[in-house]
Structures are given as structure tokens and as C-alpha cells.
DSSP file (Angstrom, degrees, kcal/mol; ACC not computed):
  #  RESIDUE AA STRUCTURE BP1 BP2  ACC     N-H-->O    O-->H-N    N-H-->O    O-->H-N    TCO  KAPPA ALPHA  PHI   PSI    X-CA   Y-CA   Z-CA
    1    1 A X              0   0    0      0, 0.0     2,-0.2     0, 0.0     0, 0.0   0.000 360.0 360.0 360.0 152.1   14.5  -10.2  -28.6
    2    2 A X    >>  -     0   0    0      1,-0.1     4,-1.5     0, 0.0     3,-0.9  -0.765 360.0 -88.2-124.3 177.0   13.7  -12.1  -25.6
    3    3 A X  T 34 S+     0   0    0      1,-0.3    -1,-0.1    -2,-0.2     5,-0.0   0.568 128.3  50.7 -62.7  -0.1   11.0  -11.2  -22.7
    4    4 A X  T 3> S+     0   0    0      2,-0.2     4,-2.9     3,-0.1    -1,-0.3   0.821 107.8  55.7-102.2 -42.8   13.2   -9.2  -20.8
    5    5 A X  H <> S+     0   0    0     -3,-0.9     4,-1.9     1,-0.2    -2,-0.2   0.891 112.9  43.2 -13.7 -66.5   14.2   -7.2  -24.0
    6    6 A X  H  X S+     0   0    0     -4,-1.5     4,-0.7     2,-0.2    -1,-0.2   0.379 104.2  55.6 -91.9  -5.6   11.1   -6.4  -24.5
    7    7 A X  H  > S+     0   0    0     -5,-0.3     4,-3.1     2,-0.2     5,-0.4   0.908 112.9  50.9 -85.4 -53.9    9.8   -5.5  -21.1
    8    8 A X  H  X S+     0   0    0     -4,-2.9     4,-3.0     1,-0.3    -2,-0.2   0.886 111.0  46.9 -36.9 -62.5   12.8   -2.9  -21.0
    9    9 A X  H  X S+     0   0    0     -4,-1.9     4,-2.0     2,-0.2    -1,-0.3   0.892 108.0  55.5 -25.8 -62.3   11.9   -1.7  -24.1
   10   10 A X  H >X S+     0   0    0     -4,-0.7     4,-2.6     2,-0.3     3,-0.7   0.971 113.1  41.8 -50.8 -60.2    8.2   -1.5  -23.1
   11   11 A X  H 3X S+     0   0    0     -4,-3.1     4,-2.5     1,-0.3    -1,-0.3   0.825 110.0  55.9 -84.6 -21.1    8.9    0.7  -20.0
   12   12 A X  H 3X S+     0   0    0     -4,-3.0     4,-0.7    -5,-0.4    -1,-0.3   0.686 104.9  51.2 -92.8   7.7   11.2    2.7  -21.6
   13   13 A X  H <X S+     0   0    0     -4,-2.0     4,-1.2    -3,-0.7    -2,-0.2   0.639 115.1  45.3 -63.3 -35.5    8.8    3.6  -24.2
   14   14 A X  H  X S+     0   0    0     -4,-2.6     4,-2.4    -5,-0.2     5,-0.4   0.956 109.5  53.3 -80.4 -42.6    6.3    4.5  -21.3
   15   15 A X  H  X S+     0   0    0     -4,-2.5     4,-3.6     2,-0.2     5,-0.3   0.942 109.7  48.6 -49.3 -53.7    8.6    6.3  -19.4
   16   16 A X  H  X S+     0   0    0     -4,-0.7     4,-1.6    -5,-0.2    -1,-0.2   0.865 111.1  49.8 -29.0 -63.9    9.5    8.5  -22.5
   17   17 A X  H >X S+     0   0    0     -4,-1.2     4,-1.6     2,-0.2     3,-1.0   0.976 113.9  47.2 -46.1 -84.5    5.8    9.1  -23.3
   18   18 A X  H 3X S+     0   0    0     -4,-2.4     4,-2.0     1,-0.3    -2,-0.2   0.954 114.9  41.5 -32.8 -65.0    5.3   10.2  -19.6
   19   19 A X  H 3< S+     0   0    0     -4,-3.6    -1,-0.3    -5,-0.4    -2,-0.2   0.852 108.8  60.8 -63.5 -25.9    8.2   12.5  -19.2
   20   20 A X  H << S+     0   0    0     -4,-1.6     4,-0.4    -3,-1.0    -1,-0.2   0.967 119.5  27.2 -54.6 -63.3    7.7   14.1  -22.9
   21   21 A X  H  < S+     0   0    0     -4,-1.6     4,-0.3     2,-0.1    -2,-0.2   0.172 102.4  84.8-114.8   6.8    4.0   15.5  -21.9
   22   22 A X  S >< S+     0   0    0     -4,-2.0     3,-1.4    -5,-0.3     4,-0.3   0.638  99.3  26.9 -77.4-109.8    4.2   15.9  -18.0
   23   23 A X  G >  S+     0   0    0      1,-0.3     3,-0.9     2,-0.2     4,-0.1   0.468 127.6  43.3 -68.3 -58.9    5.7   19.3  -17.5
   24   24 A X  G >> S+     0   0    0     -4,-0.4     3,-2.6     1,-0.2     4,-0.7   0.953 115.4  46.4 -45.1 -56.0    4.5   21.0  -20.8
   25   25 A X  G <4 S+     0   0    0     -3,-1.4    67,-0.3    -4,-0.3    -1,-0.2   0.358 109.8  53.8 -90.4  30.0    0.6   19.5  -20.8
   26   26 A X  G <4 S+     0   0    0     -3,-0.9    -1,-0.3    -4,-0.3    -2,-0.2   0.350  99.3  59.4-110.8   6.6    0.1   20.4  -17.2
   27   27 A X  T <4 S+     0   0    0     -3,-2.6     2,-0.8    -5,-0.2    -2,-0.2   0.724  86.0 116.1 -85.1 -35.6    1.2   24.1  -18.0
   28   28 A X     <  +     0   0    0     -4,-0.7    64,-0.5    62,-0.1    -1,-0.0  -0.430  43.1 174.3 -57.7  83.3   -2.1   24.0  -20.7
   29   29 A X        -     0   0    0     -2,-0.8     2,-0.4    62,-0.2    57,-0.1   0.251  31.0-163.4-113.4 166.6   -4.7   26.4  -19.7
   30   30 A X        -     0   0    0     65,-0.1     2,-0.7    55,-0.1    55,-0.2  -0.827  26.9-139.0-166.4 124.7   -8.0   27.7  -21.1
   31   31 A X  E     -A   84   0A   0     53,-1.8    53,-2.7    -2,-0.4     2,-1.0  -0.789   7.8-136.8-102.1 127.6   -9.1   31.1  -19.4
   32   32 A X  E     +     0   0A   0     -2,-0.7    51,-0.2    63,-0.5    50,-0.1  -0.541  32.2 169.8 -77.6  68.9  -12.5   31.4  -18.7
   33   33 A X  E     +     0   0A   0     -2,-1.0     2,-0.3    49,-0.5    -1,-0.1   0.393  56.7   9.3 -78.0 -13.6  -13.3   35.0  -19.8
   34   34 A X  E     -A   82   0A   0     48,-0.8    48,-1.3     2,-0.0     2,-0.4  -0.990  51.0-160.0-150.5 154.2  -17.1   35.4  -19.7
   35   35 A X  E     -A   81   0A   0     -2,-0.3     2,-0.3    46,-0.2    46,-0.2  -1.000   9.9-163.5-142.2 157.5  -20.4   33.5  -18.5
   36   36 A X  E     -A   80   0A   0     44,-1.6    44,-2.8    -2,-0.4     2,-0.4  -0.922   9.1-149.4-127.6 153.8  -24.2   34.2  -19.8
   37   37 A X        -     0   0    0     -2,-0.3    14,-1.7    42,-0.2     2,-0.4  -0.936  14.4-170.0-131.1 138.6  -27.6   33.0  -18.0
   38   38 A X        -     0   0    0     -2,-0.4    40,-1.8    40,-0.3     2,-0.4  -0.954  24.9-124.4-119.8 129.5  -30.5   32.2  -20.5
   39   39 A X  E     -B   77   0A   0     -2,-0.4     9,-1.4    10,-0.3     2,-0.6  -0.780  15.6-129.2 -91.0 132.4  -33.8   31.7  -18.9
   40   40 A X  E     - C   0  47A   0     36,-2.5    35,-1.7    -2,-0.4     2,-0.4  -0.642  33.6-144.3 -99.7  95.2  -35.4   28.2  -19.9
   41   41 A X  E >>> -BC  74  46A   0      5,-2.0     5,-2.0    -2,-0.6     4,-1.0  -0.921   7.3-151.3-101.5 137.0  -39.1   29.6  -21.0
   42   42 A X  T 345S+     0   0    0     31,-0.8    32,-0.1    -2,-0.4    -1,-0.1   0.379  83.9  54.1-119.3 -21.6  -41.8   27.3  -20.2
   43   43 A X  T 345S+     0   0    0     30,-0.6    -1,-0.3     1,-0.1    31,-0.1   0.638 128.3  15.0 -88.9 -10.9  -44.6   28.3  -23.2
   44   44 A X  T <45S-     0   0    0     -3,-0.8    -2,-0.2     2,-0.1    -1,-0.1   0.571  89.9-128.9-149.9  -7.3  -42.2   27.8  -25.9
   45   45 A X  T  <5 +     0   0    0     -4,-1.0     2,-0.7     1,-0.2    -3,-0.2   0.881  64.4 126.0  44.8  50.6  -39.4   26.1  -24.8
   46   46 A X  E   < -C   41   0A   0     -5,-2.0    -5,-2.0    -7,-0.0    -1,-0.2  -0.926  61.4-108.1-132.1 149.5  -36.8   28.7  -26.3
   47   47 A X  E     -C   40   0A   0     -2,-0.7    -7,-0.2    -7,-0.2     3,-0.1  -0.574  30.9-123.0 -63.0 146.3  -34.1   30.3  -24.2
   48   48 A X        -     0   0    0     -9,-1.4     2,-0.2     1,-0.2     3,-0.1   0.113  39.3 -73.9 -54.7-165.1  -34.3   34.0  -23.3
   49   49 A X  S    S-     0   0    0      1,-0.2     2,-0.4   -11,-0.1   -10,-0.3  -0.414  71.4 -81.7 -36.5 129.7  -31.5   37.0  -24.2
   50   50 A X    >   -     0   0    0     -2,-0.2     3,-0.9   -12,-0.2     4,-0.5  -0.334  49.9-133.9 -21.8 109.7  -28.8   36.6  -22.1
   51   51 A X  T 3  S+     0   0    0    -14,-1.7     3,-0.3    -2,-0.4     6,-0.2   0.705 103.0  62.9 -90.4  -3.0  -30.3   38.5  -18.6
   52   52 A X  T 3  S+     0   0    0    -15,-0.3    -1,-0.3     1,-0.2    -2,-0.1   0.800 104.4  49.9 -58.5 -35.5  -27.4   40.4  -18.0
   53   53 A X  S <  S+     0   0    0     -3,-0.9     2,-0.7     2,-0.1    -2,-0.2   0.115  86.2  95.2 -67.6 -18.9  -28.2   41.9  -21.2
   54   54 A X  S >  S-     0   0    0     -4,-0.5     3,-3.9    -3,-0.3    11,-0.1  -0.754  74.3-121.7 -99.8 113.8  -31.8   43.0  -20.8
   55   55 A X  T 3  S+     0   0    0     -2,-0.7    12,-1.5     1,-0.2    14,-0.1  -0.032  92.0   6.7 -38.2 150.3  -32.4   46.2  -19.9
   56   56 A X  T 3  S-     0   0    0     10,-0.2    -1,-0.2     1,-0.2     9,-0.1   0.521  88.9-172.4  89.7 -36.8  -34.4   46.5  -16.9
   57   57 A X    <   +     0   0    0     -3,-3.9     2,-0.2    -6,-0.2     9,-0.2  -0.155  15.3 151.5 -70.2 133.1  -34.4   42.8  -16.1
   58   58 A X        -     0   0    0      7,-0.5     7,-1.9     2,-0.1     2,-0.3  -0.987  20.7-171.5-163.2 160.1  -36.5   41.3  -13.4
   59   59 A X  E     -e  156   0B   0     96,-0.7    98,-0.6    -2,-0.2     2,-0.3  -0.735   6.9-179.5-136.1 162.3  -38.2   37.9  -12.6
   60   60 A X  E >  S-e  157   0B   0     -2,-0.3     3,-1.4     3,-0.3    98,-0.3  -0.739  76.2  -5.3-159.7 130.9  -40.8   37.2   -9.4
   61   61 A X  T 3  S-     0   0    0     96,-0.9    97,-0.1    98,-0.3    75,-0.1   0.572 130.5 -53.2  21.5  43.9  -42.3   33.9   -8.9
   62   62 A X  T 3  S+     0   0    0     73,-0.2    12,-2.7    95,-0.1     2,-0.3   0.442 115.2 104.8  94.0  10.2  -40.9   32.3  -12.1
   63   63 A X  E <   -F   73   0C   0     -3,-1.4    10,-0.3    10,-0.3    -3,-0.3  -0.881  54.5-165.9-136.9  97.4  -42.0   34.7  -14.3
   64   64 A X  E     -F   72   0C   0      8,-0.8     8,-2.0    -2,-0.3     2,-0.3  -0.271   6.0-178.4-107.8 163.0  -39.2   37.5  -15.8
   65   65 A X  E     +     0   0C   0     -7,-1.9    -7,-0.5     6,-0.2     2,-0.3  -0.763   5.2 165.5-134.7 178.9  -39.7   40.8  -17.6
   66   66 A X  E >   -F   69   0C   0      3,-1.0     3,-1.4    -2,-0.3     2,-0.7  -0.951  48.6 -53.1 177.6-162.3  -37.5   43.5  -19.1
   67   67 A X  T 3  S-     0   0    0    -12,-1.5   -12,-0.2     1,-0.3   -10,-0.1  -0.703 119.2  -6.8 -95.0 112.7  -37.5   46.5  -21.4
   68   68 A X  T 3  S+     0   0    0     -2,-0.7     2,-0.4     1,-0.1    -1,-0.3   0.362 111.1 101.4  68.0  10.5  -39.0   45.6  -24.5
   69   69 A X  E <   -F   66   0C   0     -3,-1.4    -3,-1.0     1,-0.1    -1,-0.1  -0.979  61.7-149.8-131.5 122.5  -39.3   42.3  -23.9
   70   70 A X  E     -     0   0C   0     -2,-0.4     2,-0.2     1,-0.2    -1,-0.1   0.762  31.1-177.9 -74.2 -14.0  -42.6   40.5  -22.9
   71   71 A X  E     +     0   0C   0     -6,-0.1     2,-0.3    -3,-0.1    -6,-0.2  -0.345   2.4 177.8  65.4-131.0  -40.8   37.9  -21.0
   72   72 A X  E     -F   64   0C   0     -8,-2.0    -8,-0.8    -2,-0.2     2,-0.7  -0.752  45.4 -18.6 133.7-158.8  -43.4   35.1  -19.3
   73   73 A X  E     -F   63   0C   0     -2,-0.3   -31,-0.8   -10,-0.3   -30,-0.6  -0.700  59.3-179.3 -76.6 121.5  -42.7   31.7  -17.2
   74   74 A X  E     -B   41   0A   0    -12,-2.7   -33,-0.2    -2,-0.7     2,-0.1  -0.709  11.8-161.4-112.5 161.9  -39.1   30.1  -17.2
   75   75 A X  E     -     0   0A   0    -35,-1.7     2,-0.1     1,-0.2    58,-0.1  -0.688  62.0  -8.5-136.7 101.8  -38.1   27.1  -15.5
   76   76 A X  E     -     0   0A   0     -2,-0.1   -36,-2.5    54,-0.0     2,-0.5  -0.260  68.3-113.3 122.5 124.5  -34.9   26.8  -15.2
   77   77 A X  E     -BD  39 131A   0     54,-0.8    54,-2.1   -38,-0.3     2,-0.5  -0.969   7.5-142.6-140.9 146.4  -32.0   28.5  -16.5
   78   78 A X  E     - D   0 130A   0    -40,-1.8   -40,-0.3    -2,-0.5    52,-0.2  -0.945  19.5-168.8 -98.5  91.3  -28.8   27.6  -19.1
   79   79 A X  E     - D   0 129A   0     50,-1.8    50,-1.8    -2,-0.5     2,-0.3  -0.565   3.3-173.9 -82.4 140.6  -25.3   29.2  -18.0
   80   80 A X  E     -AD  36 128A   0    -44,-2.8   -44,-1.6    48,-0.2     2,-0.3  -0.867   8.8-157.2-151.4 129.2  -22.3   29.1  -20.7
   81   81 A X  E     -AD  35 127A   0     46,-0.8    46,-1.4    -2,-0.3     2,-0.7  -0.649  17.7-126.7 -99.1 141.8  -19.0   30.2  -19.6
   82   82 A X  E     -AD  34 126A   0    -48,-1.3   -48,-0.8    -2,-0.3     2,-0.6  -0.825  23.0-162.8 -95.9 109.4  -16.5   31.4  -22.4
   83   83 A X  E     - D   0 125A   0     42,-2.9    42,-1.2    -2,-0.7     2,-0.4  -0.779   4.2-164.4-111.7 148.8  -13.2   30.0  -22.7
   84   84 A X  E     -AD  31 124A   0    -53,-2.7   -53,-1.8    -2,-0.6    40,-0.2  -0.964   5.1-171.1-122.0 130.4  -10.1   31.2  -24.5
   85   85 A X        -     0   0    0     38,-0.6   -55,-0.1    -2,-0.4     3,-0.1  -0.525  28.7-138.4 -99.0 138.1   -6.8   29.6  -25.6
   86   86 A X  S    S+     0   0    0     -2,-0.2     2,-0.3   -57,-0.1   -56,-0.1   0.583  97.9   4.5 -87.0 -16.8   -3.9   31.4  -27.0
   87   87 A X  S    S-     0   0    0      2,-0.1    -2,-0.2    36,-0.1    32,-0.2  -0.928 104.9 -67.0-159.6-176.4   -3.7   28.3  -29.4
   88   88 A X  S    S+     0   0    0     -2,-0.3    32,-0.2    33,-0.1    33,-0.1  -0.405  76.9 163.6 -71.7 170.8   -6.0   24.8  -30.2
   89   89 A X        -     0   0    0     30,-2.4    30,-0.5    -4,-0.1    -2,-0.1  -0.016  54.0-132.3 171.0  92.0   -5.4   23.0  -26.8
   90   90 A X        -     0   0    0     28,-0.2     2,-0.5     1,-0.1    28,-0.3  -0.363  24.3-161.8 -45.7 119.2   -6.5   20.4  -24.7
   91   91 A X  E     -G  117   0D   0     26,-2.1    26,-0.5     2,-0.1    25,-0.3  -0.931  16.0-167.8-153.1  84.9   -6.8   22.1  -20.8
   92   92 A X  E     +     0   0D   0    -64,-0.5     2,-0.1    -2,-0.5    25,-0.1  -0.546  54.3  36.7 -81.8 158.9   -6.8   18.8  -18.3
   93   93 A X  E    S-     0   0D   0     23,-0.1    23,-1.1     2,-0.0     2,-0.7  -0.378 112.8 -41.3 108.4 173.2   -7.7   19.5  -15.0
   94   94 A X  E     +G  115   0D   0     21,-0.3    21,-0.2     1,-0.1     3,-0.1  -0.896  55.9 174.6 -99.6 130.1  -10.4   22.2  -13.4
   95   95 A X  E     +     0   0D   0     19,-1.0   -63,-0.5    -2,-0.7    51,-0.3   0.473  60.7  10.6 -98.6 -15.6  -10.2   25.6  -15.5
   96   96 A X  E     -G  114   0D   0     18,-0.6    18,-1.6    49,-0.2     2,-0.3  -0.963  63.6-146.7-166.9 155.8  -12.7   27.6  -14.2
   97   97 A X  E     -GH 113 144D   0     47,-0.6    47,-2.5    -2,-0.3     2,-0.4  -0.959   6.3-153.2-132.1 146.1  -15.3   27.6  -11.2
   98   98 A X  E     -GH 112 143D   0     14,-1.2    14,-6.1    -2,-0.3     2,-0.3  -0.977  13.8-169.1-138.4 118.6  -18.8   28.9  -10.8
   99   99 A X  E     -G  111   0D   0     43,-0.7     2,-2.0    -2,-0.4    43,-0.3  -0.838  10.6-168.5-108.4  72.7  -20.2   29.9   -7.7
  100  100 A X  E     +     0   0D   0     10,-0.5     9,-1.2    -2,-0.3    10,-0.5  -0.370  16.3 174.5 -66.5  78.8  -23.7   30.8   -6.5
  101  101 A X  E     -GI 108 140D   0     -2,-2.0    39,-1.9    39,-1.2     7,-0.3  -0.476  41.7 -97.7-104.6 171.2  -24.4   32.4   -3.2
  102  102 A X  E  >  - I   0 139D   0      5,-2.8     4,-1.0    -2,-0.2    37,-0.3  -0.124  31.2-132.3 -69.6 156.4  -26.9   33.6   -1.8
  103  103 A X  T  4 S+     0   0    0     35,-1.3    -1,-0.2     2,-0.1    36,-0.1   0.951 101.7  23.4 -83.0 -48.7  -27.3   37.7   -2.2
  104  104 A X  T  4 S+     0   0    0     34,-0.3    35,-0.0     1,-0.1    -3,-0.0   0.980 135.9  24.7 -68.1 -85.4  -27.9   38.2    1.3
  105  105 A X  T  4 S-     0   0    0      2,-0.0    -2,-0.1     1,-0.0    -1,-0.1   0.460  91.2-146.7 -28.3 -30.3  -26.6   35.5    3.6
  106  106 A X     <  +     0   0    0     -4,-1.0     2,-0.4     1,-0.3    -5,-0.1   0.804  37.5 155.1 -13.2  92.2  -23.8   34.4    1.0
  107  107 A X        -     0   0    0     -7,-0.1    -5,-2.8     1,-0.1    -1,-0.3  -0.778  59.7 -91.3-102.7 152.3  -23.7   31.3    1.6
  108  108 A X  E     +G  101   0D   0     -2,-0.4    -7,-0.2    -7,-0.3     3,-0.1  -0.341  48.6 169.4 -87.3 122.2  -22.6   28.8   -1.1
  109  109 A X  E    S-     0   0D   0     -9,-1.2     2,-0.4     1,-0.4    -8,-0.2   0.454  70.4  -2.1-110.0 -25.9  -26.1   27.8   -2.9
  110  110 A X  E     -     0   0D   0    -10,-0.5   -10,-0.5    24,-0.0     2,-0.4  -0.999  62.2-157.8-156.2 153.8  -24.4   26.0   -5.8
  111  111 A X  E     -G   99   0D   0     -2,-0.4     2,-0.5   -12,-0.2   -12,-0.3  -0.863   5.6-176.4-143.3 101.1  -20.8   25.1   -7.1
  112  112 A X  E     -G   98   0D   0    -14,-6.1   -14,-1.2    -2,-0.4     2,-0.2  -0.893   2.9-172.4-121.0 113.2  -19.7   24.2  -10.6
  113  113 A X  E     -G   97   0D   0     -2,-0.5     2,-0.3   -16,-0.2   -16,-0.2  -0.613  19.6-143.6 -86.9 144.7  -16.0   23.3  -11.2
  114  114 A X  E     -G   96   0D   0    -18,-1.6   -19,-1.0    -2,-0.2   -18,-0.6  -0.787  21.5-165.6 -84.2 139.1  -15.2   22.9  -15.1
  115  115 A X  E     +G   94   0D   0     -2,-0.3   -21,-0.3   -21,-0.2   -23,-0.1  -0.985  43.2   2.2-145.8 163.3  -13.0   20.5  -16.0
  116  116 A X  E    S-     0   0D   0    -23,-1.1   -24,-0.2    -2,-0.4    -1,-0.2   0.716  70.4-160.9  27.9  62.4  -11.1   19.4  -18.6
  117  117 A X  E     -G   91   0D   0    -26,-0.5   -26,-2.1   -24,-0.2     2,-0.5  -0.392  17.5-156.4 -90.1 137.1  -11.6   21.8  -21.3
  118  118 A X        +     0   0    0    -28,-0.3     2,-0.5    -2,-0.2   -28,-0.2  -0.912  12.7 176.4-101.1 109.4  -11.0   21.8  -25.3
  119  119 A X        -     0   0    0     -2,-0.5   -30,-2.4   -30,-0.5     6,-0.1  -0.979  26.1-144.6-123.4 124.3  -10.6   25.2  -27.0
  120  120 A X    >   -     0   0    0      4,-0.6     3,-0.5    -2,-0.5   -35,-0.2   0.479  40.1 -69.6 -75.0-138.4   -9.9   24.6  -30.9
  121  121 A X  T 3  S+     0   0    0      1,-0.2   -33,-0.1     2,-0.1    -1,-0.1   0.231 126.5  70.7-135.6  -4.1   -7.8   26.2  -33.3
  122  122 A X  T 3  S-     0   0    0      2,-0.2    -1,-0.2   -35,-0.1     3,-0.1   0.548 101.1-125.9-115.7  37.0  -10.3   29.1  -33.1
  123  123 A X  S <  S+     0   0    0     -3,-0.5   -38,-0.6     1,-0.1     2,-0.4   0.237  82.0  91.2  90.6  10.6   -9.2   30.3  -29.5
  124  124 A X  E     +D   84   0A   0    -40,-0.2    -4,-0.6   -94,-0.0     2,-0.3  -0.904  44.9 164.0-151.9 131.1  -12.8   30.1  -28.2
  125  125 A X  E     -D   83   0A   0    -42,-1.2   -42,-2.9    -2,-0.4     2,-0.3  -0.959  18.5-149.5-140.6 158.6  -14.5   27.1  -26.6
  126  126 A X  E     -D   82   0A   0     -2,-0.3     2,-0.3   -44,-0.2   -44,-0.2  -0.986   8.8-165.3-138.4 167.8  -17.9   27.0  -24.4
  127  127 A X  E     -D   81   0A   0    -46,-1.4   -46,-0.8    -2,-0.3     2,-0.3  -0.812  13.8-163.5-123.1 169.5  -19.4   24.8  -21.4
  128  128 A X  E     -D   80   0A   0     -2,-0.3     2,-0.2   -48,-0.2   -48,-0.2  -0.929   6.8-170.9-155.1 143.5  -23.1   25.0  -20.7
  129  129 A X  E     -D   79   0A   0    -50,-1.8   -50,-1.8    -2,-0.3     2,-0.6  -0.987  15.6-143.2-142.8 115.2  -24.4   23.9  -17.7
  130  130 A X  E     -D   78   0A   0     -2,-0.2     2,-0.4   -52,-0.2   -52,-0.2  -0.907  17.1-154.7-111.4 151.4  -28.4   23.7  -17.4
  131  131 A X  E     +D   77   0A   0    -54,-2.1   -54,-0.8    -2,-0.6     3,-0.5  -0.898  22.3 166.8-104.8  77.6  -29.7   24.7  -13.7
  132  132 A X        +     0   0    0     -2,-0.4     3,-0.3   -56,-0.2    -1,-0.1   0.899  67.8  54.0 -60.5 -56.2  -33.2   23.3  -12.4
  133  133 A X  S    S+     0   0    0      1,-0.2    -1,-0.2     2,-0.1    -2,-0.0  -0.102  93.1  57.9 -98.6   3.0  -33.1   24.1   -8.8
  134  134 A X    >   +     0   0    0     -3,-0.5     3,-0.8     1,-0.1    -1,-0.2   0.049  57.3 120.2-138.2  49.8  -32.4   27.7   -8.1
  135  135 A X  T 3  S+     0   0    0     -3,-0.3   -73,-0.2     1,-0.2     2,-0.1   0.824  73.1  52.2 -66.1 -24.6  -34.9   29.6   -9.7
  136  136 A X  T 3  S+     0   0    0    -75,-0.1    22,-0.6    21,-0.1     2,-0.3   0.343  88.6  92.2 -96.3  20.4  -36.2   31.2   -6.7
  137  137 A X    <   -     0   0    0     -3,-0.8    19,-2.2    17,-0.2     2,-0.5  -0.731  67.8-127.8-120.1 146.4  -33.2   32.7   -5.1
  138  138 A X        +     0   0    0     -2,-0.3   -35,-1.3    17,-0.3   -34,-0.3  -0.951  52.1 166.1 -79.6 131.3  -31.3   36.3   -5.2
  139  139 A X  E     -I  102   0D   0     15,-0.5    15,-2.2    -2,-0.5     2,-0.6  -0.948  40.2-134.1-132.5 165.6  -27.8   35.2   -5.9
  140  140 A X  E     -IJ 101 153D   0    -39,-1.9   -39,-1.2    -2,-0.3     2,-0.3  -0.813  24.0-152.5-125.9  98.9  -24.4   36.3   -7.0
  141  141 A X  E     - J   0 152D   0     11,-1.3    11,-3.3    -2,-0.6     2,-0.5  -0.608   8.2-161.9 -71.5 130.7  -22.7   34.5   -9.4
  142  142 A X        -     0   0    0    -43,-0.3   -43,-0.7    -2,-0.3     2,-0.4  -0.890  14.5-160.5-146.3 122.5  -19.2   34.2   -9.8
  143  143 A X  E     -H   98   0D   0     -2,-0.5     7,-1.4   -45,-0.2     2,-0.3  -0.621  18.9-179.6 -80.5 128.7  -16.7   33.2  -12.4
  144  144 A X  E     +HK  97 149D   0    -47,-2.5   -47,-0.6    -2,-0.4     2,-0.4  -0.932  14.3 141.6-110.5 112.0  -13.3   32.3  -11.2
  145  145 A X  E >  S- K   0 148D   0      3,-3.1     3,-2.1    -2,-0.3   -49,-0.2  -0.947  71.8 -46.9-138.9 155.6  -10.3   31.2  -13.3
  146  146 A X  T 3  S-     0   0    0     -2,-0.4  -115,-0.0   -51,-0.3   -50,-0.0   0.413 124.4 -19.0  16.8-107.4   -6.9   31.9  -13.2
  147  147 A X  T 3  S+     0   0    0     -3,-0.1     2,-0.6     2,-0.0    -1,-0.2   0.285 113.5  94.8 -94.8   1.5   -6.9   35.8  -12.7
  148  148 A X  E <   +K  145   0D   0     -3,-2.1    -3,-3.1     1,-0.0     2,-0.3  -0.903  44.6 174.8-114.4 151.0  -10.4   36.7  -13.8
  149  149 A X  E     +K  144   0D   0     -2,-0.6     2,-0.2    -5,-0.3    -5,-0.2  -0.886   1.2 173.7-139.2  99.6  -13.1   37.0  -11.4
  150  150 A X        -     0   0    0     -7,-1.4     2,-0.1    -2,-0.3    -8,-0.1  -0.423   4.3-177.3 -76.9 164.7  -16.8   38.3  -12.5
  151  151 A X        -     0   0    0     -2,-0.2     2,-0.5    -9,-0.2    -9,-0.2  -0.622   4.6-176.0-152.2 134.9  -19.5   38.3  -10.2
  152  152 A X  E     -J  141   0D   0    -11,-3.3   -11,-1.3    -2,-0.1     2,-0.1  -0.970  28.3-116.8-145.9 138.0  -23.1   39.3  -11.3
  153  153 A X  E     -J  140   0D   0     -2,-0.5     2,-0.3   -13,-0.2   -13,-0.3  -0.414  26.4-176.8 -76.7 135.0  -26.0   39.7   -9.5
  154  154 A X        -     0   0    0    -15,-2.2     2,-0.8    -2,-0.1   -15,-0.5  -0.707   8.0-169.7-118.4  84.1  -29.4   37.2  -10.5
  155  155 A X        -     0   0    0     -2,-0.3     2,-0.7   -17,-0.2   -96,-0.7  -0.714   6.4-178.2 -97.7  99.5  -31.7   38.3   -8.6
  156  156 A X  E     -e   59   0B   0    -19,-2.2     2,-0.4    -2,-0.8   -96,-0.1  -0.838  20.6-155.8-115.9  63.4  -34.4   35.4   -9.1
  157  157 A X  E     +e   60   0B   0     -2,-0.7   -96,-0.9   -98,-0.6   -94,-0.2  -0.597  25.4 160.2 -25.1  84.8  -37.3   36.6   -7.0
  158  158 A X        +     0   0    0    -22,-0.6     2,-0.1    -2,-0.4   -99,-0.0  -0.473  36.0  63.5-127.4 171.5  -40.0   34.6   -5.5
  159  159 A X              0   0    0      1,-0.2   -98,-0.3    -2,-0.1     0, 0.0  -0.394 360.0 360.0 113.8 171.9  -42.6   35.3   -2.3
  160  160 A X              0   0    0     -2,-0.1    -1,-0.2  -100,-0.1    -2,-0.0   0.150 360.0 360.0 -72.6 360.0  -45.4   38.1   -2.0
């Protein structure tokens, strides 16, 4: 083959390639169906319970309680959003957003777009995100993806 052959070749090999996986893998989705907040405790280093999930739950100057649970000092908190796939499936692109505003004011305190997400071949993928810098806030958080929308209150108390 001579260079010109082979250039032809070349680019209709790329072209192929391109045009095969454009339409399909930009249809490829991964639905973000749930999020959990763990509070990052500060004597033991272990995550809490989920705080949606504790009865009861409330925090004041860094320090959270709930029903049955002695709670203590966190810093710091670990969100993980749940995604699901009808099948294994690479998901290029932003899938999902998480939004923290303020409870009162709601104004935008924080923003985390997900992107590019892998849910394997048992439908179910997570992202975890850990959060230094808004312990001290009432917010409402809110999951957006495709058609689901959560929002849940974390009311992260500080002051007298």
C-alpha cells in the first residue's frame, strides 16, 4: 500500500469508530436514585449512621445526637449518591447534581456535578464525596438527575 492508501484507510477506520459509538454511547445513563450523609466523628474516626436515618437527629456546634445514639464531635461529613443502570455501562458526561443551599436564604452554599459514571453488571454504582467546609450551616440538599429530585433537610447547627 502506498502513504496515501494508508492515510485513507486510517481515517476511514476513525471515522467508523466515531460514527459506531456517537449516537448509542451518548444515549448511556446512570440514574442517580438516592444520596446518604455520614458524619466524619472526630474521637474515633468512624462514620456515623446515615443522619437521615437517625431518629431524632440533631447536631449544634459540631457535636450531633439522636435517639439511641450517643453521637459526639464530627468534622466533616461523607455524602454517597446511589446510581443505577438497567445494564453494566459506562455513563460519560454529568449524571447527577448535588446542591446545597442554605435553609433560609437558599442560596447556593455548595455544588457537586457527578460525572462520568460506571455502574457494573450489578446495576448499582456509588460516588462519595467527603465535605469539610459546611458543617455549620442549615441546608437543603438536593439530588437532581434525570427525573428524580430529593431534597432533605441537614440542619447542621452552630451559634448560642
Amino acid at each position: 500500500m502506498r502513504g496515501r492508501d494508508i492515510a485513507r484507510v486510517a481515517i476511514a477506520a476513525v471515522l467508523f469508530a466515531f460514527l459506531s459509538c456517537g449516537p448509542a454511547d451518548a444515549q448511556e445513563r446512570a440514574t442517580a436514585t438516592d444520596f446518604t450523609v455520614s458524619l466524619f466523628q472526630s474521637a474515633n474516626g468512624e462514620l456515623s449512621p446515615d443522619v437521615f436515618k437517625i431518629e431524632e437527629f440533631g447536631a449544634h456546634n459540631f457535636t450531633f445526637q439522636g435517639k439511641g445514639l450517643e453521637g459526639g464531635k464530627f468534622s466533616g461529613f461523607l455524602v454517597r449518591v446511589r446510581f443505577e443502570a438497567p445494564r453494566e455501562v459506562f455513563a460519560p458526561g454529568r449524571q447527577a447534581q448535588l446542591v446545597f443551599r442554605d435553609s433560609r436564604t437558599k442560596k447556593v452554599l455548595k455544588t457537586w456535578n457527578i460525572s462520568d459514571v460506571y455502574v457494573g453488571d450489578n446495576k448499582v454504582s456509588w460516588r462519595a464525596q467527603f465535605f469539610t467546609d459546611l458543617d455549620c450551616n442549615l441546608m437543603d440538599v438536593t439530588l437532581i438527575s434525570g427525573s428524580t429530585k430529593i431534597t432533605r433537610e441537614l440542619p447542621l447547627h452552630c451559634g448560642e
